[in-house]
C-alpha positions in Angstrom: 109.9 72.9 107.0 106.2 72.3 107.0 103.6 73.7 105.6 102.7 75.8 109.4 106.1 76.3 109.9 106.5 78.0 106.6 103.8 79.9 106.9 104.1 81.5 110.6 107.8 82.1 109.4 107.3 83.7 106.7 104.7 86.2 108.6 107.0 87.1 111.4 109.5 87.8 108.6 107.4 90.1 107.0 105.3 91.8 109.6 108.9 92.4 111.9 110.0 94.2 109.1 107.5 96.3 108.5 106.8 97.4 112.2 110.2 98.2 112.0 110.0 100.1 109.1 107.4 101.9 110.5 108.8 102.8 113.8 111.8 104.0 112.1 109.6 106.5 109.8 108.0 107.8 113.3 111.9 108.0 114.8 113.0 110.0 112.3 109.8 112.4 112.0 110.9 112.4 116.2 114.1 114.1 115.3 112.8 115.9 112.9 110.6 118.0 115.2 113.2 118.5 117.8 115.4 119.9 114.9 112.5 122.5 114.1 112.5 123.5 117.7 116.1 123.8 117.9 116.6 125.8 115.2 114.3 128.2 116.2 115.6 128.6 119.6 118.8 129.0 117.9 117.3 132.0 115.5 116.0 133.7 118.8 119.0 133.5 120.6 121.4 135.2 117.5 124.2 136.5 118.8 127.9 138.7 117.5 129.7 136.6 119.7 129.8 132.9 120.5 130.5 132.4 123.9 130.6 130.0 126.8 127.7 132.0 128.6 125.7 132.1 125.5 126.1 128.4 124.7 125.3 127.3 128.6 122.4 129.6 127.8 121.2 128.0 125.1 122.0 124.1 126.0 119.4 125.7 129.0 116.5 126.5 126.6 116.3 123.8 124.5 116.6 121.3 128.0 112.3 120.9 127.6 112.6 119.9 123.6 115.7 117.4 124.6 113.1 116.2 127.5 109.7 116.2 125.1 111.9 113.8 122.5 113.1 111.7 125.7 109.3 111.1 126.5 107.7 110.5 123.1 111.1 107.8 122.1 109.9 106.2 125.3 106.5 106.0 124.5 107.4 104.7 120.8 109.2 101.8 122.1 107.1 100.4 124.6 104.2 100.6 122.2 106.3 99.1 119.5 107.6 96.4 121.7 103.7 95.5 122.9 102.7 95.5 118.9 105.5 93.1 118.1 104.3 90.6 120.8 100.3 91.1 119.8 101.9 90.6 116.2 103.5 87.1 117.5 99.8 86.0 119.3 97.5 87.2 115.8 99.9 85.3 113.4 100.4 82.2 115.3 96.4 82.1 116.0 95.8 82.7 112.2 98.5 80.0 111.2 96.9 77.2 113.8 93.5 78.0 112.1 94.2 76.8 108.4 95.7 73.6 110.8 93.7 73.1 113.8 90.0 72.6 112.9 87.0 72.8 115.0 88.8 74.2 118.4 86.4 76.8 119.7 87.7 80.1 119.5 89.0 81.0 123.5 91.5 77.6 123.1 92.8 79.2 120.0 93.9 82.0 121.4 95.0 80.4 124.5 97.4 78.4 121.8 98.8 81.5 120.9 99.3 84.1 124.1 102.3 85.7 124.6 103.0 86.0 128.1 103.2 90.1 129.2 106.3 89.4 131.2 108.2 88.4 127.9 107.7 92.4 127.3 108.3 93.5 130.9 111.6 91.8 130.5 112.5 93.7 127.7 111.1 97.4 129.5 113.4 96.0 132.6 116.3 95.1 130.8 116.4 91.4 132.6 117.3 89.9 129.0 120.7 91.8 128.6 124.1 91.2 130.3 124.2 94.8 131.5 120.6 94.9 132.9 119.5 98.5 131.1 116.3 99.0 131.1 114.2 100.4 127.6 114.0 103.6 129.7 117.7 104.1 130.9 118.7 103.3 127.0 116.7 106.2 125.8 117.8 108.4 128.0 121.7 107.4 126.7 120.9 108.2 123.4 119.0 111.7 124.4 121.8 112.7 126.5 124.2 111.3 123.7 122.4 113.9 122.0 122.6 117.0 123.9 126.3 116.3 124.2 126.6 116.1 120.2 125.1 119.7 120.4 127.2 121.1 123.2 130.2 119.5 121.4 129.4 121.8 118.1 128.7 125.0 119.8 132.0 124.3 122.0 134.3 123.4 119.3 132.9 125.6 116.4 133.4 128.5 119.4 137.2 127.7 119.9 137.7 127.5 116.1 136.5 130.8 115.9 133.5 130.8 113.7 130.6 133.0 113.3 126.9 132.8 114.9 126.4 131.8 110.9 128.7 129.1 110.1 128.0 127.6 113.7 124.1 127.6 112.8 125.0 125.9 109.8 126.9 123.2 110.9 124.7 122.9 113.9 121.4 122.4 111.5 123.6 119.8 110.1 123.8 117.4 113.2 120.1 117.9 114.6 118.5 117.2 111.1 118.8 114.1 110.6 118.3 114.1 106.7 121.2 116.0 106.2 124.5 115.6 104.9 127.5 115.6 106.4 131.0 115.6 104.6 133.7 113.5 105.2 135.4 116.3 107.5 132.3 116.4 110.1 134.1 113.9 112.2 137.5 115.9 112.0 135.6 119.1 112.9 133.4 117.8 115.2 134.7 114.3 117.1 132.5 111.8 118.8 129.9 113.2 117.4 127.2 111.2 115.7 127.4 111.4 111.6 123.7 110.0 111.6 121.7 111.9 115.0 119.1 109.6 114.8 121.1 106.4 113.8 120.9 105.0 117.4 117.7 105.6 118.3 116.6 103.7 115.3 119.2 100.6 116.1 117.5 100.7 119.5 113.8 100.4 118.2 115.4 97.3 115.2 116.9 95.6 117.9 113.7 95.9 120.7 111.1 94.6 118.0 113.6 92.1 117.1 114.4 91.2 120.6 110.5 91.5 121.6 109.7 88.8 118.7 112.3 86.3 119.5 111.3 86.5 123.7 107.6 86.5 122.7 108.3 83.6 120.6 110.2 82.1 123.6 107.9 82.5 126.5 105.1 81.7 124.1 106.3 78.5 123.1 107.1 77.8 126.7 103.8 78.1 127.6 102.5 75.9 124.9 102.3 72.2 125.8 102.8 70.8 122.7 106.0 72.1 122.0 109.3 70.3 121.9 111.8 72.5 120.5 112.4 75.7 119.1 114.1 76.2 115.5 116.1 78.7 114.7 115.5 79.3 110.9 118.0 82.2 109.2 116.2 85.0 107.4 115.4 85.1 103.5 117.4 87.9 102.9 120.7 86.2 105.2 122.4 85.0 101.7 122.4 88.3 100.2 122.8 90.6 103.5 125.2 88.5 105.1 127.1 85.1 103.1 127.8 87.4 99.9 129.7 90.6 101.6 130.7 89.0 104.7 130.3 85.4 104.9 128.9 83.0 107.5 128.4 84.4 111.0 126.6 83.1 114.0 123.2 82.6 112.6 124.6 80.2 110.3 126.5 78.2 113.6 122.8 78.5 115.1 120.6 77.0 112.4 123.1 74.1 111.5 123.8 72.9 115.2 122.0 69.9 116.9 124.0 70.2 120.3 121.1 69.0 121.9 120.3 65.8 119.4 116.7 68.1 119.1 117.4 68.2 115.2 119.2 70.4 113.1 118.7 74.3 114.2 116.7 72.9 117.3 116.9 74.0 121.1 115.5 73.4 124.3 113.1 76.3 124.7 115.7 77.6 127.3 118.8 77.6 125.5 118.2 79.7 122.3 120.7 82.3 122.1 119.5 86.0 121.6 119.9 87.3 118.2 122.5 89.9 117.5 121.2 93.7 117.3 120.7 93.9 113.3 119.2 89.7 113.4 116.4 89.3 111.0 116.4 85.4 111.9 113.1 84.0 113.1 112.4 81.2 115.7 109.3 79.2 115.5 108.1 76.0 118.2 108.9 72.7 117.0 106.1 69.9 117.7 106.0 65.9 117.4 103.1 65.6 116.0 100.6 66.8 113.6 98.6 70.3 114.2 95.6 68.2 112.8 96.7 66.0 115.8 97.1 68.7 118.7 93.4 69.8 117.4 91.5 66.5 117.7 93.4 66.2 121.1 92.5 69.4 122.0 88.8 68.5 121.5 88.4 65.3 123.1 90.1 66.9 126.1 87.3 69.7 126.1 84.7 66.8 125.3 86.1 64.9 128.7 88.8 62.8 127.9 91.1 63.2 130.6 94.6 65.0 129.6 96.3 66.2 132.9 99.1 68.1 130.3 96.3 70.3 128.9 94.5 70.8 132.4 97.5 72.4 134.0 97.9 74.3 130.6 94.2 75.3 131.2 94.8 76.1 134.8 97.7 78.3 134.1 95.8 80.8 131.9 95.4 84.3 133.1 94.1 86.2 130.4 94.6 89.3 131.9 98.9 88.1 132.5 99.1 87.4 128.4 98.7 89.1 124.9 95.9 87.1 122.8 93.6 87.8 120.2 
């Protein structure tokens, strides 16, 4: 690994995981002020007797909170998916710059754009087997939701318990800080132990999916590229070899199917990561970054380079991310 290599991995690494991070803290404070509105439809609906009409009653009331949560998960993952691929554009442009000297600033970007449709893919679902959509996903999990709650009020009503007890145990599902003993799944089947455990798997794997497309179409687009190494994640020893042992990330950085070099693809056959990946992929090039610069510059001097004209040509601003 070279010296750019190192460095642009090591800055996905680092800034993936804390956007994730990050959009997990917001996910949680999500589901945190659903539960508040829950609960307090639930105190203004207190009743002596738990009943279907009063449970189809309140499922009814809480229908706008269930939709608000819908709308603002939405609006977390598409913006979390555009950060990660404005993420992918600042750190490459940053990591070229301690390489490639003396490239006016506009090429430099160019060198780093992330193409928008890597992200539209993503929103439309093209990138998965079952073609779901960002959109259609989060409305799963919110109607995964509603069904956890229906499921409590139904089944704490047929065991018989009290407006109490059931506001108890239904305080325990919607907050998502809260504790649930090893019974809840007994109680209480198909329901989720964590509530907001798959909204925050979604938002893990969409950053980590938007990174390793952006990565993709990116290098694609760049026309010094030759390959595209997949390079397993810092922590892969310790999360991964020690409890479990090798799994597919180590089959995909040890490979050289394609006589590329080890952990090398063709920038169309890199498998997708699995959902929890924190594997990076980075472009591979033949030659020197201190090479691709002074080429870059006798080209905009007048040499003529037909490869770097219909690079040139090609660039819509408006159609990528840049910085």
């Amino acid at each position: 690994m070279n010296k750019y290599q190192r460095l642009f991995n090591q800055a996905i690494e680092k800034n993936k995981r804390a956007l994730t991070a990050e959009q997990v803290l917001k996910i949680q404070k999500l589901y945190l002020n659903t539960a508040k509105q829950l609960k307090k439809q639930l105190r203004n609906k207190k009743t002596n007797k738990i009943t279907r009409n009063w449970i189809n009653s309140y499922l009814k009331s809480i229908k706008t909170y269930l939709d608000d949560l819908n709308k603002q998960l939405n609006q977390l993952s598409l913006k979390s998916l555009e950060d990660s691929a404005k993420e992918i554009a600042r750190i490459k442009k940053e990591v070229l710059k301690f390489e490639i000297k003396d490239v006016p600033d506009k090429y430099l970007s160019a060198c780093a754009r992330v193409p928008k449709s890597a992200v539209e893919a993503l929103i439309k679902g093209t990138l998965y087997k079952d073609g779901k959509g960002l959109s259609e996903r989060i409305w799963d999990l919110t109607k995964k939701y509603e069904k956890d709650i229906q499921t409590v009020l139904i089944e704490g009503m047929s065991q018989g318990k009290t407006y109490t007890e059931l506001m108890d145990d239904l305080n325990k599902y919607i907050n998502p800080k809260a504790k649930k003993d090893w019974k809840w799944s007994k109680v209480y089947p198909g329901t989720s132990k964590t509530v907001d455990y798959n909204a925050q798997r979604l938002v893990r794997t969409s950053i980590n999916h938007a990174f390793f497309i952006g990565n993709i179409r990116s290098t694609q687009d760049d026309p010094f590229a030759t390959a595209i190494h997949w390079q397993l994640s810092s922590s892969h020893y310790e999360r991964q070899i020690v409890p479990f042992g090798p799994d597919e990330c180590d089959d995909f950085a040890t490979q050289d199917d394609y006589k590329l070099g080890t952990g090398n693809y063709p920038d169309d056959k890199v498998p997708t990561p699995h959902p929890n990946c924190l594997c990076t992929q980075y472009p591979v090039y033949d030659k020197s970054l201190t090479d691709i610069g002074k080429e870059i510059n006798r080209w905009i001097k007048g040499e003529k380079n037909q490869k770097l004209d219909d690079w040139w040509e090609n660039f819509v601003p408006s159609d990528y991310y840049t910085v």
